[in-house]
C-alpha positions in Angstrom: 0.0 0.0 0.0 1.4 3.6 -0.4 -0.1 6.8 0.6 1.4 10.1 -0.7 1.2 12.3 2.2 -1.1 15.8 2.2 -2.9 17.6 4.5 -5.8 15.5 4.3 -4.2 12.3 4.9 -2.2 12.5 7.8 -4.6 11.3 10.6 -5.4 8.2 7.7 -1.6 8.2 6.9 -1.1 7.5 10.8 -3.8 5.5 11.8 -2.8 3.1 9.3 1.0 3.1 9.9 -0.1 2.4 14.0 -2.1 -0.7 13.2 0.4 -1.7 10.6 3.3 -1.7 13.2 1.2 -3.0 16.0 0.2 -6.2 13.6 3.6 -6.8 13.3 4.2 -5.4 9.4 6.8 -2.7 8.4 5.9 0.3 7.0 8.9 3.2 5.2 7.9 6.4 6.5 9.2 9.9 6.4 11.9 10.7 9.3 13.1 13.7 10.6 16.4 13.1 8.8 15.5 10.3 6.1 13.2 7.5 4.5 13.7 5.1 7.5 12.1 1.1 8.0 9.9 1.6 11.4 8.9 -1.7 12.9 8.2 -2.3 16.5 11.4 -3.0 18.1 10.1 -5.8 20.5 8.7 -7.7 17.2 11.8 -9.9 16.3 10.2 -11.3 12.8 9.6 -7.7 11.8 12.8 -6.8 12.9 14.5 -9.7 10.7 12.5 -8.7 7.8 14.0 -5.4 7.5 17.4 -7.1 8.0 16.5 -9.6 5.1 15.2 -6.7 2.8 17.9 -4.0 3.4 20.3 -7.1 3.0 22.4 -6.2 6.4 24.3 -8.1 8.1 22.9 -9.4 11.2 25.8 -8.6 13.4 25.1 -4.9 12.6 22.4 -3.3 14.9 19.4 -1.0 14.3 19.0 2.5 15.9 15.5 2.8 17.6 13.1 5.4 18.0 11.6 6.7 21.4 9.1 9.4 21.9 10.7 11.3 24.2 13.8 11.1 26.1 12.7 9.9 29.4 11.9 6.1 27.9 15.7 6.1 27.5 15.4 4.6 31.2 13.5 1.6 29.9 17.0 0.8 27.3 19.9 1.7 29.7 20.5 2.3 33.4 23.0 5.1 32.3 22.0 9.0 32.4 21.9 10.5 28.9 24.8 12.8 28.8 23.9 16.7 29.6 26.2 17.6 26.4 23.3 16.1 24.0 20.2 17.3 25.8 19.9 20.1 24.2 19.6 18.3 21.0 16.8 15.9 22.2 13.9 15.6 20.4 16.0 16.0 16.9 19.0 14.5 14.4 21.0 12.9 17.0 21.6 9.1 17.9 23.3 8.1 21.2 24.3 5.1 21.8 24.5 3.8 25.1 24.9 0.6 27.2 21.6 -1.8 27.2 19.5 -3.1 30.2 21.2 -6.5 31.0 17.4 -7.4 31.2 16.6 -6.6 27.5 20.2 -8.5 25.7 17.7 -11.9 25.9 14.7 -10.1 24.5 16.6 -7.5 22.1 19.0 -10.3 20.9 19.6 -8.0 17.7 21.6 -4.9 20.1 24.3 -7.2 21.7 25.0 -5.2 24.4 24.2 -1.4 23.2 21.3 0.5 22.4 21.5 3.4 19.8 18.4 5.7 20.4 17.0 8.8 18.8 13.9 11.1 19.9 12.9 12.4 16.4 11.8 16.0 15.9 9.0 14.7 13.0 5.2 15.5 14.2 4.5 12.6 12.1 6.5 9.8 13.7 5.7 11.2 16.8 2.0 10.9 16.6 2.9 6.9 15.5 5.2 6.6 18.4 2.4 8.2 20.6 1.1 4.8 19.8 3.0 2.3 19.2 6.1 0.3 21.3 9.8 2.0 20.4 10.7 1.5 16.6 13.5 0.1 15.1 14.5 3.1 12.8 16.8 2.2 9.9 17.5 3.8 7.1 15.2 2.9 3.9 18.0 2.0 1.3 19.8 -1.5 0.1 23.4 -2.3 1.7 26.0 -0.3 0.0 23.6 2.5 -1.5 23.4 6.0 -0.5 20.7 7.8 1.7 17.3 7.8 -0.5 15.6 11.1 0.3 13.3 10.8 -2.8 9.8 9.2 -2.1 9.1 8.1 -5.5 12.9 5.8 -5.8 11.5 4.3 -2.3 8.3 3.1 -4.1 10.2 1.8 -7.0 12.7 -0.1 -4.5 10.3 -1.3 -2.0 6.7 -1.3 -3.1 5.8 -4.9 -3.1 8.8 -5.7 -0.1 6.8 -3.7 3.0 3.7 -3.5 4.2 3.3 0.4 3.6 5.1 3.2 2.0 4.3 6.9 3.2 5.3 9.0 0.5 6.1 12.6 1.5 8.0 13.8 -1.6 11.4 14.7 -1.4 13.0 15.2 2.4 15.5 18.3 1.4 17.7 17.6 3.7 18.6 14.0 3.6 21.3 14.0 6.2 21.2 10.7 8.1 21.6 11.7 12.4 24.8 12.6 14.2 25.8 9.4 16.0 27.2 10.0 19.5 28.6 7.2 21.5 27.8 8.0 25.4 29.9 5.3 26.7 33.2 6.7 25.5 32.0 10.3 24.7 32.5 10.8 21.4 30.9 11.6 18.3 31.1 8.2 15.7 29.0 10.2 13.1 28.9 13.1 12.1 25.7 14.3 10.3 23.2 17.8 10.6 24.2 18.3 14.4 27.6 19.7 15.2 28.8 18.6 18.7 31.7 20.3 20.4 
């Protein structure tokens, strides 16, 4: 299925992503930095079906999604640094240690989490409703960031269960990736850290 996104749409648009993710499918939507998978992150089938379509290797993690910065605590027991506050909701990823608890249930992290609060009114209405998401990226191994709607459809039309069109994202810069645990930036993308 694919909607192109207008003003009319987006509760539809929404609504259909939430029950999409919550019956286990995988939708490409719109980020605040790129075309990105979402899945729910606790769905391990969905999970590996984005592995299997982006073609990734399965020793390489996926960044999630959170709606706001306090469900960090439900990933790690570590404080996110105050150096990267300032830049929560938007284009930054942190990684940071994961919950002994979760390494069973999350076997796809090891033992890290990388996590991002989005600054995207439409991702966070979905994550208003639905678990954390795993968040990669919407292009094949070894291509470059897709920020063009109409190349996702022609990639990925009959491999997901729904495509949000939304055009072309103008910036297409994938998130500044800042590892917590040895305070340093790995990535860096829109957000400048000094």
């Amino acid at each position: 299925m694919i909607i192109t996104l207008n003003n009319k749409n987006i509760d539809y648009a929404i609504k259909m992503s939430v029950n999409i993710i919550k019956d286990g499918g995988v939708i490409i939507a719109p980020t605040d930095t790129v075309y990105g998978f979402l899945a729910d992150a606790f769905n391990l089938s969905a999970v590996q079906k984005i592995y299997e379509i982006k073609g990734r290797e399965a020793n390489k993690p996926f960044l999630i999604i959170i709606k706001d910065k306090e469900c960090s605590k439900s990933f790690s027991d570590i404080e996110i640094p105050k150096k990267i506050l300032e830049f929560i909701p938007g284009k930054i990823t942190f990684i940071m240690p994961l919950k002994k608890s979760l390494e069973t249930e999350l076997v796809y992290l090891k033992d890290t989490v990388a996590l991002r609060v989005p600054d995207n009114n439409f991702i966070n209405k979905i994550l208003n409703e639905t678990p954390p998401l795993v968040a990669p990226s919407a292009n094949p191994k070894d291509y470059g960031i897709i920020n063009d709607g109409n190349k996702i459809i022609e990639l990925y039309e009959d491999k997901v269960d729904l495509i949000i069109n939304n055009g072309i994202i103008k910036e297409g810069l994938a998130s500044t990736l800042y590892d917590c645990i040895n305070d340093k930036v790995i990535r860096e993308g829109s957000i400048k850290i000094l």
